[in-house]
C-alpha positions as a Markdown table, in Angstrom:
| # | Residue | x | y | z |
|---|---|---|---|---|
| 1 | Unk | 22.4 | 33.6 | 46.6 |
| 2 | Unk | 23.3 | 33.8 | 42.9 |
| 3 | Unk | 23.7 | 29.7 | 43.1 |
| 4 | Unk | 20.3 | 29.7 | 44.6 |
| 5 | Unk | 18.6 | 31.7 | 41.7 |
| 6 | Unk | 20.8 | 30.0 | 38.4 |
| 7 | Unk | 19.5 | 26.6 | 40.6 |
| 8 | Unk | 15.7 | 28.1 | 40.4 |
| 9 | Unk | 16.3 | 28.7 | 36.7 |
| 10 | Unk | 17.5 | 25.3 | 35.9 |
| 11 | Unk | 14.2 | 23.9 | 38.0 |
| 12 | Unk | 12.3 | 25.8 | 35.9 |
| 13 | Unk | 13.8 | 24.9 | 32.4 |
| 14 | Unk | 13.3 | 21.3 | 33.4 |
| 15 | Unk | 9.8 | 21.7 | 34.4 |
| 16 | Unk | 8.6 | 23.9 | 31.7 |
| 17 | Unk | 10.9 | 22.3 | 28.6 |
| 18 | Unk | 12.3 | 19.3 | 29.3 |
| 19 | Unk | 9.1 | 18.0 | 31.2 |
| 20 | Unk | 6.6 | 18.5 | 28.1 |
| 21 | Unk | 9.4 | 17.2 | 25.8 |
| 22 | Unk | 10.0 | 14.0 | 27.5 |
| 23 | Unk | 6.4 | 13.0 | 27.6 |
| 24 | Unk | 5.7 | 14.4 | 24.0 |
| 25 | Unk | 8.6 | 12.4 | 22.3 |
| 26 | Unk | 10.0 | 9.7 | 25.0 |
| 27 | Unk | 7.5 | 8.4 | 26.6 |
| 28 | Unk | 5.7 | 5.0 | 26.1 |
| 29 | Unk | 5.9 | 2.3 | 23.6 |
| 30 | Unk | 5.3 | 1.7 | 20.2 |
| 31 | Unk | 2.2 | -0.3 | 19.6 |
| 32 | Unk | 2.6 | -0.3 | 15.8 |
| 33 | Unk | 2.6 | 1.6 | 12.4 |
| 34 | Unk | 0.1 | 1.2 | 9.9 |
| 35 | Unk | 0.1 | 2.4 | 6.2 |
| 36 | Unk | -3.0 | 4.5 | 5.6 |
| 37 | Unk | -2.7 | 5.8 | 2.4 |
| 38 | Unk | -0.6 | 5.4 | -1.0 |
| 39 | Unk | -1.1 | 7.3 | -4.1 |
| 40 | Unk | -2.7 | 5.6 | -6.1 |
| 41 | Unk | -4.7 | 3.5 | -4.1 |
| 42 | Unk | -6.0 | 6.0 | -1.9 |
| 43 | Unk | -7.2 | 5.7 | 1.9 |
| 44 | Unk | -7.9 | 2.4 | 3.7 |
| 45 | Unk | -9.1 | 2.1 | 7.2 |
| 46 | Unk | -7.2 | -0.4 | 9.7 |
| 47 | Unk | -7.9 | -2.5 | 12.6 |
| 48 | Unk | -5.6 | -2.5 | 15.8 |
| 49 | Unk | -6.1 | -4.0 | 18.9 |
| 50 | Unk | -5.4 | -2.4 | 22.1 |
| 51 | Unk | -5.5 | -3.3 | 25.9 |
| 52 | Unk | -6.1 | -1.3 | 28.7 |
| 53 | Unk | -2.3 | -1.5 | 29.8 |
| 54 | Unk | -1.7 | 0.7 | 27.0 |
| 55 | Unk | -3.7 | 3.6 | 27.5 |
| 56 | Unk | -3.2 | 6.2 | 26.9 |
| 57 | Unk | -3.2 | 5.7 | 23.3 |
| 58 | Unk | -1.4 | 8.5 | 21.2 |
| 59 | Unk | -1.8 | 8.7 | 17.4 |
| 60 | Unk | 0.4 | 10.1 | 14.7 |
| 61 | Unk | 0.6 | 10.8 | 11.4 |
| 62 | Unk | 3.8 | 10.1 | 9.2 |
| 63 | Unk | 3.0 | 12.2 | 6.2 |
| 64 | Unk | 4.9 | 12.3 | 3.3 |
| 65 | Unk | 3.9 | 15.3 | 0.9 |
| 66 | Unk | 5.6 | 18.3 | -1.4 |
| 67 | Unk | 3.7 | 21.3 | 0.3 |
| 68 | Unk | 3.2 | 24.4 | -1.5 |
| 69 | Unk | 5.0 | 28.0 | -0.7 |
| 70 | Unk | 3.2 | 30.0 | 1.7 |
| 71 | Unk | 1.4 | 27.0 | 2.8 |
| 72 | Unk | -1.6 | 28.1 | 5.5 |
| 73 | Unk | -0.2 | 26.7 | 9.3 |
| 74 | Unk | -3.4 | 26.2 | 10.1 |
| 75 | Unk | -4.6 | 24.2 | 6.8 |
| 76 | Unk | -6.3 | 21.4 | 7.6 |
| 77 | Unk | -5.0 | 18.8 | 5.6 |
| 78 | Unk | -6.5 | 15.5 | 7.2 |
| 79 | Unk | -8.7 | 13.6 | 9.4 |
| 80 | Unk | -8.8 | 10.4 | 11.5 |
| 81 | Unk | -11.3 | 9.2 | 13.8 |
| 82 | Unk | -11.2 | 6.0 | 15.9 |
| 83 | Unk | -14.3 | 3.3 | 16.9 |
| 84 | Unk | -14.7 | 0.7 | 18.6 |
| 85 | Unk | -17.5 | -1.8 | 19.7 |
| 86 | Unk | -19.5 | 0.6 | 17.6 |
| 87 | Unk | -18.8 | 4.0 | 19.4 |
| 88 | Unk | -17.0 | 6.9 | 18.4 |
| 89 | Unk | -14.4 | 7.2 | 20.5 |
| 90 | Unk | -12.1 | 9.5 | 18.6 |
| 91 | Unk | -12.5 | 12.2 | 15.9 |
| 92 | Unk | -9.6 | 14.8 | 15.4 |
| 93 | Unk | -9.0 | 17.1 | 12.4 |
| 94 | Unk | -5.0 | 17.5 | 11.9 |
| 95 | Unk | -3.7 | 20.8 | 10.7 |
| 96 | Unk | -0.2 | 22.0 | 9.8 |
| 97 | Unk | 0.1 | 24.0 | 13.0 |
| 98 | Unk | 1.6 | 21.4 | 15.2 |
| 99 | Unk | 3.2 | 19.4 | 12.5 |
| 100 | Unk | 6.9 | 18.5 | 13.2 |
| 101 | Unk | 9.3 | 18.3 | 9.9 |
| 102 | Unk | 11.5 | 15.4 | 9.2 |
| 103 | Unk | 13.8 | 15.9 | 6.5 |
| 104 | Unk | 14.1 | 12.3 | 3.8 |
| 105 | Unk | 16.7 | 13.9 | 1.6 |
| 106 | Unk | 19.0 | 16.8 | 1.8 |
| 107 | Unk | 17.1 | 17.4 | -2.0 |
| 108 | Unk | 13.5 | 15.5 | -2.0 |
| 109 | Unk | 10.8 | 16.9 | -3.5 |
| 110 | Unk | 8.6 | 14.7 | -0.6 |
| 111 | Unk | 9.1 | 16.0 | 3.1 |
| 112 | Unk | 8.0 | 13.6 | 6.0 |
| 113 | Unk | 5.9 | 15.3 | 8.1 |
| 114 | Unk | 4.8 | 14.0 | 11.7 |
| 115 | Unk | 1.4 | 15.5 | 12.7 |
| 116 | Unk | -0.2 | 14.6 | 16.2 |
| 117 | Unk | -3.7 | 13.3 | 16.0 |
| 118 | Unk | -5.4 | 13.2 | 19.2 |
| 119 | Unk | -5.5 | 10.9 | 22.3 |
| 120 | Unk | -7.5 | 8.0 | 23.8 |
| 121 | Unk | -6.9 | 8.2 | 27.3 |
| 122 | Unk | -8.8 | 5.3 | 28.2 |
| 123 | Unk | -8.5 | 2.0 | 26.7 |
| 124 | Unk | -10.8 | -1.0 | 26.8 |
| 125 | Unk | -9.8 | -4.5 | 25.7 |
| 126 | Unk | -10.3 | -5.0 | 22.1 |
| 127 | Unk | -10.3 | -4.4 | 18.1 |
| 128 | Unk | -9.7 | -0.8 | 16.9 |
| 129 | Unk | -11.0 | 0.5 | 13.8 |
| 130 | Unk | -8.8 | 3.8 | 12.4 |
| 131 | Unk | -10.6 | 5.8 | 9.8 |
| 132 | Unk | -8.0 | 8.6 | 8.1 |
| 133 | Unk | -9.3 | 10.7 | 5.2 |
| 134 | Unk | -8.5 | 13.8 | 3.3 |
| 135 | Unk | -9.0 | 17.2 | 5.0 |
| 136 | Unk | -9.9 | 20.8 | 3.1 |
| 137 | Unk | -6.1 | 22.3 | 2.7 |
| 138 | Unk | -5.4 | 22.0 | -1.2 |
| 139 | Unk | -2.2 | 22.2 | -2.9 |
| 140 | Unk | -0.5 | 19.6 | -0.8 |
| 141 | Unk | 0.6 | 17.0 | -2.8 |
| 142 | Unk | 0.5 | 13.5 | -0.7 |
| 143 | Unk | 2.4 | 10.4 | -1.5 |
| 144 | Unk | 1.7 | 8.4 | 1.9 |
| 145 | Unk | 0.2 | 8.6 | 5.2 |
| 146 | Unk | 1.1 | 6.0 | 8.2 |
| 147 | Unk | -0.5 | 6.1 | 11.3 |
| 148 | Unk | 1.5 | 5.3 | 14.3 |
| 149 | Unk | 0.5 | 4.8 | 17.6 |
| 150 | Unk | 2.0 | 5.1 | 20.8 |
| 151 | Unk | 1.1 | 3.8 | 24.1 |
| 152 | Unk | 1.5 | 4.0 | 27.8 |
| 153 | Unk | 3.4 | 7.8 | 27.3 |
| 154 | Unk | 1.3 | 9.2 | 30.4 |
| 155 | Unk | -0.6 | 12.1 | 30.7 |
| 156 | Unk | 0.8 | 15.6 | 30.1 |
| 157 | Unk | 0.0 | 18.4 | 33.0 |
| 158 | Unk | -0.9 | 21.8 | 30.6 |
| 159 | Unk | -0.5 | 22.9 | 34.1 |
| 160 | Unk | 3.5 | 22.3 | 33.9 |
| 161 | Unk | 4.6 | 24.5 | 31.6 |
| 162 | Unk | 3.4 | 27.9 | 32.5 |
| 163 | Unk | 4.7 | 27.2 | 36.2 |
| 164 | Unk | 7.9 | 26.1 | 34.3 |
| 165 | Unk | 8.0 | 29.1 | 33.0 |
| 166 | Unk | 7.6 | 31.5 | 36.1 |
| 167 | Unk | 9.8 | 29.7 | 38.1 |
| 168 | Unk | 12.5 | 30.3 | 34.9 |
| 169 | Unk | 11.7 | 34.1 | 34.9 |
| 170 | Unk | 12.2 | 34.9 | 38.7 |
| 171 | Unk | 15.8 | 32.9 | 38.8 |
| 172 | Unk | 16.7 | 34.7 | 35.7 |
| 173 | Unk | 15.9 | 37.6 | 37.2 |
| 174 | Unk | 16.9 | 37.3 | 40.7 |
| 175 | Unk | 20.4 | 35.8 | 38.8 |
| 176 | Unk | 21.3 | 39.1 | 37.1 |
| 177 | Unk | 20.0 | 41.6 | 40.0 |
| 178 | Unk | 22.7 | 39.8 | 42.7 |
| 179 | Unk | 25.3 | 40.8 | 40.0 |
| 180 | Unk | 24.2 | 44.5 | 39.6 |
| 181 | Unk | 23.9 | 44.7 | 43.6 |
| 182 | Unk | 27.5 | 43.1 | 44.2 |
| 183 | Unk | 28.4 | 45.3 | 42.0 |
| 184 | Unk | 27.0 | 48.5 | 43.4 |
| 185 | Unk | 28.4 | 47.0 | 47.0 |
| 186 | Unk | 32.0 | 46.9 | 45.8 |
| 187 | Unk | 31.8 | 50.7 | 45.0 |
| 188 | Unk | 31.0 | 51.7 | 48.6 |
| 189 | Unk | 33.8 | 52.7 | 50.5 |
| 190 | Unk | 34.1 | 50.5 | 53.8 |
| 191 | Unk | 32.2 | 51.6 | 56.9 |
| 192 | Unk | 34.2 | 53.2 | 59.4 |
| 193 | Unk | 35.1 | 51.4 | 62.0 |
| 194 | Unk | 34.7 | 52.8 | 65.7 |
| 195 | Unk | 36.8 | 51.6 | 69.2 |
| 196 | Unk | 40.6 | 50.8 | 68.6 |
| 197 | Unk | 42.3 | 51.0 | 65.6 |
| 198 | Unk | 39.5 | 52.8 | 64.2 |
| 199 | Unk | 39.0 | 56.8 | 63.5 |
């Protein structure tokens, strides 16, 4: 039985961390990086073209910027929006909340920051026009911006990891409780026995 609940536990685990993980950071292909802003020369908007066999499309931000102490998690500190054959088809503002941090130097004054910036889950053949611009946080000095985009990664179930999450608790728990009730078997004294041999 213990087996049984560390096996539930390790279900769990995959389903609620791994799962989201994979499809967040190993999934899909690389359809290409784009520089979107220098200091200096300030923003520029880029073209890419896409096909339906890579939707869905996911965009990133490479940001590389000192940020100040105490800097706001939620500052919103830029924008992109995507169009195509004249339609809006993407318009996300990227804050600091989900931003992962990629160290350049042990001692750099810049930090690269990756920062997710939406989804296009549905692709149709043809030219791509990526629009990033500055966003309201102040304080953050930028020195460059790429955008990269991803393709192909598959949808993500929000679904998955709450259930992953369950299914963790309940083998945890049911793992400790089997030792606490060996444990209060083994102090028992046997059952007396009854026919021959017995008392």
């Amino acid at each position: 039985m213990r087996i049984a609940f560390l096996l539930l536990f390790l279900i769990g685990a995959a389903v609620g961390l791994v799962y989201p993980w994979a499809i967040r950071n190993l999934a899909g292909h690389e359809i290409g990086t784009w520089r979107v802003y220098e200091a200096g020369s300030g923003f520029r908007a880029i073209d890419a073209r896409l096909g339906s066999t890579d939707a869905p499309v996911k965009a990133f931000l490479d940001m590389s910027a000192a940020m100040p102490t105490g800097a706001l998690p939620g500052g919103r500190v830029l924008t992109v929006t995507a169009s195509t054959q004249g339609r809006t088809v993407l318009a996300e503002t990227v804050d600091l909340s989900a931003a992962e941090r990629r160290e350049e130097a042990p001692q750099a004054l810049h930090q690269l920051w990756r920062l997710p910036a939406g989804t296009l889950p549905a692709i149709e053949d043809g030219d791509y026009s990526f629009v990033v611009g500055p966003g309201d946080a102040e304080g953050i000095d930028i020195r460059s911006v790429d955008l990269l985009l991803l393709g192909g990664g598959g949808a993500y179930d929000e679904r998955a990891q709450p259930v992953g999450f369950s299914i963790m608790a309940i083998g945890f728990i049911g793992f400790v409780l089997s030792f606490r009730r060996r444990g209060k078997d083994g102090g028992q004294p046997p059952a007396p026995r009854w026919g021959r041999g017995g008392t």
